[in-house]
N, C-alpha and C positions, 0 to 999 in steps of 0.2 A: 180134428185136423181140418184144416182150411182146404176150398178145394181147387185144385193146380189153376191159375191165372192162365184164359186161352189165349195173350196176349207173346204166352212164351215164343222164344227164338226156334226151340227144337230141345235146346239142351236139357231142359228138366230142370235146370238150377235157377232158371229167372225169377229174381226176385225185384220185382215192379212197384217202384213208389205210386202215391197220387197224380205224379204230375208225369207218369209214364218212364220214365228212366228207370234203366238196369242197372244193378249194382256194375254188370261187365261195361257200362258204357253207351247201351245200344237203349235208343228213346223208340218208342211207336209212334210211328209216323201217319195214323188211322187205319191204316192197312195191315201193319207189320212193323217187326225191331229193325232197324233200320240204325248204321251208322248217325250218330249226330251231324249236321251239316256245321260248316266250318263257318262261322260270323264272325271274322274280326273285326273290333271296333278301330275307324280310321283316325288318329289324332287329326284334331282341326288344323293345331300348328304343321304338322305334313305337307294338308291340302295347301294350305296358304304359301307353304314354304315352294313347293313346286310351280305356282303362278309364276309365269314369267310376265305378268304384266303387272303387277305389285310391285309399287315403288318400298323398297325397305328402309325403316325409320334411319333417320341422320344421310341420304341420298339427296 
């Protein structure tokens, strides 16, 4: 039997890929499991769309 990864949360059930993530969700963050942080990616067309100094095509 493999022996308990000391990366666990507490709960005794973490199960820790290679790249540090829990099956529950929770990544190690060098320290500790640790919610994931939130990264959403910004559509370019957003940024662009919110310039107010962007002349928009046929203007």
């Amino acid at each position: 039997m493999k022996t308990p990864d000391k990366r666990c949360c507490g709960s005794g059930v973490c199960i820790i890929n290679d790249a540090g993530e829990c099956w529950c969700g929770q990544v190690w963050d060098g320290e500790k499991m640790a919610a994931p942080s939130l990264n959403l990616p910004i559509k370019q067309d957003k940024v662009q769309e919110s310039d107010p100094n962007k002349v928009k095509p046929g203007s």
